[in-house]
C-alpha positions in Angstrom: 274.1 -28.9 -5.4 270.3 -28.4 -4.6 270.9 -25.8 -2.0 273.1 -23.8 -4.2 269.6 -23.6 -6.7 267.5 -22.9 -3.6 270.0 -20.0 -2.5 270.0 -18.3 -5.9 266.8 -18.6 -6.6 265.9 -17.2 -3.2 268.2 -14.2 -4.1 266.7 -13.8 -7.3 263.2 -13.0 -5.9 264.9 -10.8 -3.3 266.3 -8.0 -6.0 263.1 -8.1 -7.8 261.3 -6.8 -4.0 261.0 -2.9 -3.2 259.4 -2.5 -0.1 257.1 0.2 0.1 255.2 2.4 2.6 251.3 2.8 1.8 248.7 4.3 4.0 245.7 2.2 4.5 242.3 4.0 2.6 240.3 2.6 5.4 242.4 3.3 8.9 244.9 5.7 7.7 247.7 3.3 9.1 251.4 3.4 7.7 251.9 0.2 6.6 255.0 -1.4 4.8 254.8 -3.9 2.0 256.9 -5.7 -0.2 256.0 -5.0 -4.3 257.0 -7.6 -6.9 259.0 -5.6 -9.6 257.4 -7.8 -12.3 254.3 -6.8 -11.3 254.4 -3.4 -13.2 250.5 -3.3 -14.7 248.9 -5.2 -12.9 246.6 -4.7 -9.7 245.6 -7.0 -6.7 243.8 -7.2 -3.6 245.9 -7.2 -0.1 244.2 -7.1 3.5 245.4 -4.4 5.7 248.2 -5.7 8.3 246.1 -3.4 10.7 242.5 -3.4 10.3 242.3 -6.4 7.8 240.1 -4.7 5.3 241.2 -5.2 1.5 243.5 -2.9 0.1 243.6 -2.4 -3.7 247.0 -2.2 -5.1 248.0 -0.8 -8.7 251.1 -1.1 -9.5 253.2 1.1 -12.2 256.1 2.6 -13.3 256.1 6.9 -13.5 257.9 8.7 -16.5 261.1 8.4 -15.1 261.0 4.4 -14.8 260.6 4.5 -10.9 258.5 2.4 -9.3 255.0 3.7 -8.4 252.4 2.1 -6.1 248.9 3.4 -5.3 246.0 2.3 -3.1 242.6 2.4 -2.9 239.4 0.7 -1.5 237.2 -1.3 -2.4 234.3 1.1 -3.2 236.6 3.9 -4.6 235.9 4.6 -8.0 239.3 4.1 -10.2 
């Protein structure tokens, strides 16, 4: 039952998703993404679904075990 693989896997990936709502450092556009769970720690690059400049995205969890997702640019110092 290939499909049956296919569907579960597919609904596996799905729960680990949040979507999240970052504002772009360089046009100040609301923009929604979707964040890997499993990528607590790490950081990556993203161009803005606006403007198309790259968006740095670190990705962590507060005190509290929430999900936390911050943005900067390029050229901004950590």
């Amino acid at each position: 039952m290939p499909w049956r693989y296919e569907h579960e896997a597919e609904r596996k990936l799905m729960e680990s998703l949040e979507e999240h709502t970052v504002l772009c450092p360089y046009c100040g556009e609301a923009i929604d993404v979707l964040i890997d769970i499993q990528e607590v720690g790490d950081e990556y690059i993203e161009d803005c679904q606006v403007c198309c400049k790259p968006i740095i995205f670190n990705v962590a969890t507060d005190s509290a075990g929430n999900l936390t997702v911050t943005v900067r640019d390029e050229n901004e110092s950590q």
